[in-house]
Biotite code that builds the C-alpha atoms (Angstrom):
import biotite.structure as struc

atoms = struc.array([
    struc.Atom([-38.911, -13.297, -29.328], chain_id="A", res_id=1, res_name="UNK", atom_name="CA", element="C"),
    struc.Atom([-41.380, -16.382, -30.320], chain_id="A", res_id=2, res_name="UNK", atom_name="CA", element="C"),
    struc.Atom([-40.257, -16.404, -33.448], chain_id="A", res_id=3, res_name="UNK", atom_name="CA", element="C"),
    struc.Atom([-37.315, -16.313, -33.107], chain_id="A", res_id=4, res_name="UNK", atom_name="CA", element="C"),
    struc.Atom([-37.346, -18.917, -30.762], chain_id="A", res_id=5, res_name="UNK", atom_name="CA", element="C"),
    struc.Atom([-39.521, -21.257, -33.051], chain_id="A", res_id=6, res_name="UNK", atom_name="CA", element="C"),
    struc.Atom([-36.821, -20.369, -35.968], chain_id="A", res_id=7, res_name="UNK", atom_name="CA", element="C"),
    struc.Atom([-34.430, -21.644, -33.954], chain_id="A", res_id=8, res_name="UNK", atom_name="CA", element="C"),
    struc.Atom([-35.591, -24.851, -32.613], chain_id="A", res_id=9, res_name="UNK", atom_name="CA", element="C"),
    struc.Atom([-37.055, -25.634, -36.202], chain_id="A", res_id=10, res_name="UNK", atom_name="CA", element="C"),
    struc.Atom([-33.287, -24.962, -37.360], chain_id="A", res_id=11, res_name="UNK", atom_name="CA", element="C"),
    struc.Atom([-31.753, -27.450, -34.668], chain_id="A", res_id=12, res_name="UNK", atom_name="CA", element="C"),
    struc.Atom([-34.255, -29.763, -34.824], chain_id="A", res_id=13, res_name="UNK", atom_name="CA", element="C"),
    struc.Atom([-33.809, -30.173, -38.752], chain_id="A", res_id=14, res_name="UNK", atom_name="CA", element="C"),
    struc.Atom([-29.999, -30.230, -38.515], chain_id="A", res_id=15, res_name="UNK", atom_name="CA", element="C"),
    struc.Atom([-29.434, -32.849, -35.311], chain_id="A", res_id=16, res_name="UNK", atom_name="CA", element="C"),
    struc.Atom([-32.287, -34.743, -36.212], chain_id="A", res_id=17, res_name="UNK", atom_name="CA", element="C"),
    struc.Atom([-31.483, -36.288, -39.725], chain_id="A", res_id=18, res_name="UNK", atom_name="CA", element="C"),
    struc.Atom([-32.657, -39.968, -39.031], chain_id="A", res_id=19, res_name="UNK", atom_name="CA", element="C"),
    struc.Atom([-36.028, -38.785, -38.587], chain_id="A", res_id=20, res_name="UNK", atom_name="CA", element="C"),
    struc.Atom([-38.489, -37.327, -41.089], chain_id="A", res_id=21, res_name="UNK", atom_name="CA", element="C"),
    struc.Atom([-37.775, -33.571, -40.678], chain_id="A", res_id=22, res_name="UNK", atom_name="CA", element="C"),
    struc.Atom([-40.268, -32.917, -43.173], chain_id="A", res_id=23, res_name="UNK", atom_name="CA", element="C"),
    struc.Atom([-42.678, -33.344, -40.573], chain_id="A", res_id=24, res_name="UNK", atom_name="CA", element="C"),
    struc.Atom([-41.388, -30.604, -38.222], chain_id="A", res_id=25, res_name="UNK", atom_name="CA", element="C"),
    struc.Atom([-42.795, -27.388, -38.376], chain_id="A", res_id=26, res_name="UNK", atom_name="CA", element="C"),
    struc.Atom([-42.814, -23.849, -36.717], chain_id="A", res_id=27, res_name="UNK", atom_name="CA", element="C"),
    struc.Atom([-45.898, -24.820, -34.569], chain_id="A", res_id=28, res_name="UNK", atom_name="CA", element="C"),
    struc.Atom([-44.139, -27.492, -32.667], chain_id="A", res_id=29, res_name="UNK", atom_name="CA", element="C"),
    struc.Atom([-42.244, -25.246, -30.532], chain_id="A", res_id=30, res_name="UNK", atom_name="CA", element="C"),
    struc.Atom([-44.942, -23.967, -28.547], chain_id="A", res_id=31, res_name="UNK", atom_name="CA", element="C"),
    struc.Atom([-46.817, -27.310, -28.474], chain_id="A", res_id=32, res_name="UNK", atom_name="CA", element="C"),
    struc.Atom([-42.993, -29.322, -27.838], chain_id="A", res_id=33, res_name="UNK", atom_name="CA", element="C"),
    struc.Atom([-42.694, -26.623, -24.718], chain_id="A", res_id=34, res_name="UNK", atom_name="CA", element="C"),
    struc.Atom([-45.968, -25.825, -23.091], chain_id="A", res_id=35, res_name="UNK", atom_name="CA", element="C"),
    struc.Atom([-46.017, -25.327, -19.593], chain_id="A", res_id=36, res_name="UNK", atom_name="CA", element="C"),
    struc.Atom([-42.497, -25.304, -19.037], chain_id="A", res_id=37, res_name="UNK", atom_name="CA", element="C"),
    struc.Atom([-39.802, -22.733, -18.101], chain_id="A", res_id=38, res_name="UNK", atom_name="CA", element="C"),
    struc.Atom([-38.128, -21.346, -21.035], chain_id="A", res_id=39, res_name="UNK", atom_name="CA", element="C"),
    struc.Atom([-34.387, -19.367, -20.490], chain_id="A", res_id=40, res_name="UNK", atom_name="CA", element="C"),
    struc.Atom([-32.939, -17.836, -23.463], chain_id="A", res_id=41, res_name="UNK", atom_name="CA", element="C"),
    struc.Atom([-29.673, -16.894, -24.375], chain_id="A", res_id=42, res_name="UNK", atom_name="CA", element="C"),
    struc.Atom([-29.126, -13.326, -26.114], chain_id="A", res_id=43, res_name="UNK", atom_name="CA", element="C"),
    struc.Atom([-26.686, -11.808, -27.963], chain_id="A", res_id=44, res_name="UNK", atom_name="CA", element="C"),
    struc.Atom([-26.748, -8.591, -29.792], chain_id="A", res_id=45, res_name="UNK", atom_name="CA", element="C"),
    struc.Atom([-30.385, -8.587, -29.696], chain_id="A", res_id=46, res_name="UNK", atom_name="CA", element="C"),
    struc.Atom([-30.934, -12.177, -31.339], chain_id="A", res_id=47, res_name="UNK", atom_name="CA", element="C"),
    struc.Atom([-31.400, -15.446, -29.596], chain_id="A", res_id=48, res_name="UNK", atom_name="CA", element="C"),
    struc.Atom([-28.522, -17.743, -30.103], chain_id="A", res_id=49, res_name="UNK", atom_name="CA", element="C"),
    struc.Atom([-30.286, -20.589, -27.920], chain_id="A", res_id=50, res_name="UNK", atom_name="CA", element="C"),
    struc.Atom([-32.765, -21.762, -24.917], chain_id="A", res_id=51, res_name="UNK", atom_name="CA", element="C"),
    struc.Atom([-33.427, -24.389, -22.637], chain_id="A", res_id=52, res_name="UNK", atom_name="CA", element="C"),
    struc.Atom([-37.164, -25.639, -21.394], chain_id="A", res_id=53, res_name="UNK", atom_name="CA", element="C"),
    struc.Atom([-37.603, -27.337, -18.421], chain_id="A", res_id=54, res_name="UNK", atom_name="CA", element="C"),
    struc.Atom([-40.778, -29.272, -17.030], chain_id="A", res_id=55, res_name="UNK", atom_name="CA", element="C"),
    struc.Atom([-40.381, -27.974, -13.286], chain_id="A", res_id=56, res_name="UNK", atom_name="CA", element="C"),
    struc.Atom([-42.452, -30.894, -11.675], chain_id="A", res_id=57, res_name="UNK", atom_name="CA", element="C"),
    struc.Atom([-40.093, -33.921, -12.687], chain_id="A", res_id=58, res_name="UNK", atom_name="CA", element="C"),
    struc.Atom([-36.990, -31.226, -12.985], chain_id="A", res_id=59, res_name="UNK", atom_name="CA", element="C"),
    struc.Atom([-37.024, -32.783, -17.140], chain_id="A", res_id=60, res_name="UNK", atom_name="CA", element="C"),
    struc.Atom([-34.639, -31.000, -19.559], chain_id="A", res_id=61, res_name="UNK", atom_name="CA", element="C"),
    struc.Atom([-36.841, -31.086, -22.207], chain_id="A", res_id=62, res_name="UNK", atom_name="CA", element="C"),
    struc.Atom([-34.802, -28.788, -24.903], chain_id="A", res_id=63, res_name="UNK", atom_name="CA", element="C"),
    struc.Atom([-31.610, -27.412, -24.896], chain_id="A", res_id=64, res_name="UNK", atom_name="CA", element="C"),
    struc.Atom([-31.048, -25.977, -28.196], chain_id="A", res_id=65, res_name="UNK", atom_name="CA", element="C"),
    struc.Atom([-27.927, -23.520, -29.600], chain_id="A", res_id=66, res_name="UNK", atom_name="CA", element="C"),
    struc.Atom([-27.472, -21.841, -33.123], chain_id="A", res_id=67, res_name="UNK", atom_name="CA", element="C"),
    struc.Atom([-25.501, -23.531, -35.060], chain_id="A", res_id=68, res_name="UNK", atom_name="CA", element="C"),
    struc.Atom([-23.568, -20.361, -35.542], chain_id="A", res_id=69, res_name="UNK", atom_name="CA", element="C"),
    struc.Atom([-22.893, -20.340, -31.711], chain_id="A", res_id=70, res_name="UNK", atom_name="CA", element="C"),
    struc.Atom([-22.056, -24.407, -30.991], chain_id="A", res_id=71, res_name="UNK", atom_name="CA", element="C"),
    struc.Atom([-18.835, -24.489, -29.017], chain_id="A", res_id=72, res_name="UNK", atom_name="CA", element="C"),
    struc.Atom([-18.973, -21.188, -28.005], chain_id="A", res_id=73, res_name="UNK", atom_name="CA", element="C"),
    struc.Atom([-20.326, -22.045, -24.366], chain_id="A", res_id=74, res_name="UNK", atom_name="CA", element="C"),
    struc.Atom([-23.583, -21.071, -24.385], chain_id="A", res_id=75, res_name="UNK", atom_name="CA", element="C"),
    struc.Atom([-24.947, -24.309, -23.752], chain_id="A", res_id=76, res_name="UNK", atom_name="CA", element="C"),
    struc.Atom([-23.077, -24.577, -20.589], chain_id="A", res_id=77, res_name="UNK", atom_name="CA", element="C"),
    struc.Atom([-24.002, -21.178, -19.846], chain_id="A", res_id=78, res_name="UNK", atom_name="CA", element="C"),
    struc.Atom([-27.457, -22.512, -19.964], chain_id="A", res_id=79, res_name="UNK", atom_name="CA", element="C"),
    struc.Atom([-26.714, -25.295, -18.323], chain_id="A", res_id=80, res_name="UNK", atom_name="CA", element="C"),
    struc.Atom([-24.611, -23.686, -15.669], chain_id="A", res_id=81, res_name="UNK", atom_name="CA", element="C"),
    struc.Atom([-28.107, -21.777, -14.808], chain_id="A", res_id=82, res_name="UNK", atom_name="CA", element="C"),
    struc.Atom([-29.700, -24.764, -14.320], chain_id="A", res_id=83, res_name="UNK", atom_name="CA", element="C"),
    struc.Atom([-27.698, -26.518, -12.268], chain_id="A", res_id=84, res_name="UNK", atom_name="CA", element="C"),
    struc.Atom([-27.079, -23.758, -9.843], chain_id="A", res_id=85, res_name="UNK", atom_name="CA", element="C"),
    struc.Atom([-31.501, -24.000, -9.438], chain_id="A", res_id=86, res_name="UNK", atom_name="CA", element="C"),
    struc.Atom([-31.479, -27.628, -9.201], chain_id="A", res_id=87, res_name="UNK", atom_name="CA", element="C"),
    struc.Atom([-30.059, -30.426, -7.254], chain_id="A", res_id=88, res_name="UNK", atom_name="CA", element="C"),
    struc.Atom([-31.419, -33.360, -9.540], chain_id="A", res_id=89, res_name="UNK", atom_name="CA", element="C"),
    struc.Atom([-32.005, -32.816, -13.529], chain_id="A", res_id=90, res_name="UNK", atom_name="CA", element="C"),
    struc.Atom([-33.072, -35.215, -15.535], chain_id="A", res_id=91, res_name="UNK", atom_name="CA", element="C"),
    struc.Atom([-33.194, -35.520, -19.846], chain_id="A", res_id=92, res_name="UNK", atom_name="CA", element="C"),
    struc.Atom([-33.892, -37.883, -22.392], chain_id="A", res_id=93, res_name="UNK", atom_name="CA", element="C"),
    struc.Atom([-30.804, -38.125, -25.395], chain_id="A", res_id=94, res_name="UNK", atom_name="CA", element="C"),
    struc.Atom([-31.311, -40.138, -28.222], chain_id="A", res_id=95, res_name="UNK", atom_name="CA", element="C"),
    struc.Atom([-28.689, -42.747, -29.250], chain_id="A", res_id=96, res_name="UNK", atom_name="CA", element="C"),
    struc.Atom([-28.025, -41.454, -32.419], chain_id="A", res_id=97, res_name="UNK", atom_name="CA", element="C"),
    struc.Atom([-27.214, -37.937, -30.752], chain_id="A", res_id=98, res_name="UNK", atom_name="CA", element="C"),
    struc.Atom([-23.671, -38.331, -30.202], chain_id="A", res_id=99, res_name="UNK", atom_name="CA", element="C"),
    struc.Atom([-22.328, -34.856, -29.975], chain_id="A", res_id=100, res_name="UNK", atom_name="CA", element="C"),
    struc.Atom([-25.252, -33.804, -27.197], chain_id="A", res_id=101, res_name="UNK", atom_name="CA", element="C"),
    struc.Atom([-24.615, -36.982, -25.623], chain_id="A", res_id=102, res_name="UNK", atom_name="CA", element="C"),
    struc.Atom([-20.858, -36.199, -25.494], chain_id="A", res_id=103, res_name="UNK", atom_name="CA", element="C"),
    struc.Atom([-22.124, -32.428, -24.134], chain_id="A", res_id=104, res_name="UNK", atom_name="CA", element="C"),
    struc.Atom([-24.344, -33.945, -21.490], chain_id="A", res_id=105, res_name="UNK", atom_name="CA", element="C"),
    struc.Atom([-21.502, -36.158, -20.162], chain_id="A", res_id=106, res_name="UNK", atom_name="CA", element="C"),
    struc.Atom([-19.026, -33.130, -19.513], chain_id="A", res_id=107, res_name="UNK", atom_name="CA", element="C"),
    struc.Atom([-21.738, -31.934, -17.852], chain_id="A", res_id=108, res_name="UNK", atom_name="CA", element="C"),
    struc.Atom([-21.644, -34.912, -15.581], chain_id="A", res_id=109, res_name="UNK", atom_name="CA", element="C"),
    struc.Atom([-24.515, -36.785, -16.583], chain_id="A", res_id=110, res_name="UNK", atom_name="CA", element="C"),
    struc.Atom([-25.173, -40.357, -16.516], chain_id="A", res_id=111, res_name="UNK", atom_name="CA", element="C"),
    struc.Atom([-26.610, -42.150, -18.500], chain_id="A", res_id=112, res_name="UNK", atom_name="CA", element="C"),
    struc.Atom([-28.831, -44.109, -16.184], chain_id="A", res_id=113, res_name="UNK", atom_name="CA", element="C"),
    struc.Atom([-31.008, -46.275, -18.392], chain_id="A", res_id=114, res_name="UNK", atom_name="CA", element="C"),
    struc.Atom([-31.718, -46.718, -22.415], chain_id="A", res_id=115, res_name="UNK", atom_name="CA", element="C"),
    struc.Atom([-35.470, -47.024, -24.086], chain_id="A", res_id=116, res_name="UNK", atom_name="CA", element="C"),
    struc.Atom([-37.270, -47.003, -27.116], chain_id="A", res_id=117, res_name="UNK", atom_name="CA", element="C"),
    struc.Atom([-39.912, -44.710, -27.907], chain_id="A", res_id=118, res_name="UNK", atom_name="CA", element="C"),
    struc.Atom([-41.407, -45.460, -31.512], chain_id="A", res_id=119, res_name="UNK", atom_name="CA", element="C"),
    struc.Atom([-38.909, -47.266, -32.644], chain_id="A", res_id=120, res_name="UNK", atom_name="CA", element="C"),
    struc.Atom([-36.069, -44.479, -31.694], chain_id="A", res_id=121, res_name="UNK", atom_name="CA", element="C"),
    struc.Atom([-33.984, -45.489, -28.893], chain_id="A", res_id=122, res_name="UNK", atom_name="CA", element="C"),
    struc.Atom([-32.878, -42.930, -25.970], chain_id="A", res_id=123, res_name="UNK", atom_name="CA", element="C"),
    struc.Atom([-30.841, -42.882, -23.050], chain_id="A", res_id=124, res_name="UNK", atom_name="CA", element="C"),
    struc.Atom([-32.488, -41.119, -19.768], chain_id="A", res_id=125, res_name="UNK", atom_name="CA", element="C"),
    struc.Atom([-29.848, -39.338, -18.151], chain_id="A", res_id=126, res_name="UNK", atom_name="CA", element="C"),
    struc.Atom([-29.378, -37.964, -14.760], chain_id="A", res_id=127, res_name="UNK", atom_name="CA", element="C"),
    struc.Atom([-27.550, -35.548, -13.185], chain_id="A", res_id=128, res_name="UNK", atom_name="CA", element="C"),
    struc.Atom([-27.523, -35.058, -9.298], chain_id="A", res_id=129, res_name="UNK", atom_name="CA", element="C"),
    struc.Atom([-25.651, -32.210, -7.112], chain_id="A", res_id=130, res_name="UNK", atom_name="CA", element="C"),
    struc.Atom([-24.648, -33.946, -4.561], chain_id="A", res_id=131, res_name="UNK", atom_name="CA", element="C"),
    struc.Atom([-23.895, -31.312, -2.305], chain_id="A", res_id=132, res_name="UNK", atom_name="CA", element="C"),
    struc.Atom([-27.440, -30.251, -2.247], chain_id="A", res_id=133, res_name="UNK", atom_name="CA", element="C"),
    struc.Atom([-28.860, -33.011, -1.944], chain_id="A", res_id=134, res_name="UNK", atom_name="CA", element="C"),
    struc.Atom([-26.871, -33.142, 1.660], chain_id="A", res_id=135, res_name="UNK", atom_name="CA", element="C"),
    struc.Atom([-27.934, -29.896, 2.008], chain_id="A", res_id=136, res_name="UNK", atom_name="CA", element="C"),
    struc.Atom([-32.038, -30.006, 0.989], chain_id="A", res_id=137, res_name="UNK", atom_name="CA", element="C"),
    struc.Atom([-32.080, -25.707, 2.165], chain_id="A", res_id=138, res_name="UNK", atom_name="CA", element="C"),
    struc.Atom([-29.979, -24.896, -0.850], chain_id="A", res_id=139, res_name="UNK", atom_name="CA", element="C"),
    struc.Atom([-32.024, -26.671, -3.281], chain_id="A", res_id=140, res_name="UNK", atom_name="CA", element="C"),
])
């Protein structure tokens, strides 16, 4: 499943990413980009169709990545679904020039809650809070 999974975020990366030198990515950054965190996949018909990663101590979505083959088809709010039901707080970075995730990520009532630059490529840090548990801290 590695490969496939490095496949895949090489293929997403390459295709939302075309401000930035794509030449530069390669297969090894997947398990360098994702180290340490918790990786849930999305299957179907044997073959991964997409996956977040999530760095558990600051609750960060660091990757949330679909086939293109599979965009619109809900499995990003599957995965997203998951992680909200774990979480009471989540937290992401989105870069400006992202429109369509940033579009995602606000159905999926985020906000953004503050806008940076990191080498030279501004991002938006977005939040997204459960307010229920957050009343409740013994659900979280």
């Amino acid at each position: 499943m590695t490969q496939e999974l490095q496949h895949l975020y090489l293929e997403c990366r390459t295709n939302a990413f075309t401000w930035l030198d794509t030449q530069t990515f390669s297969l090894r950054d997947f398990a360098n980009d994702t180290k340490e965190e918790r990786i849930r996949v999305a299957v179907k018909d044997s073959k991964v169709i997409g996956f977040s990663s999530l760095w558990l101590p600051e609750r960060f979505i660091h990757h949330l990545y679909i086939s293109p083959d599979y965009i619109g088809q809900g499995v990003g709010s599957m995965l997203m679904r998951e992680l909200k039901l774990e979480h009471a707080k989540l937290r992401l970075k989105c870069m400006v020039n992202n429109a369509s995730a940033i579009e995602f990520y606000r159905q999926h009532q985020f906000q953004i809650s503050s806008t940076h630059h990191d080498n030279e490529v501004p991002y938006h840090l977005m939040i997204w809070t459960n307010n229920l548990n957050e009343s409740y801290p013994l659900l979280t």
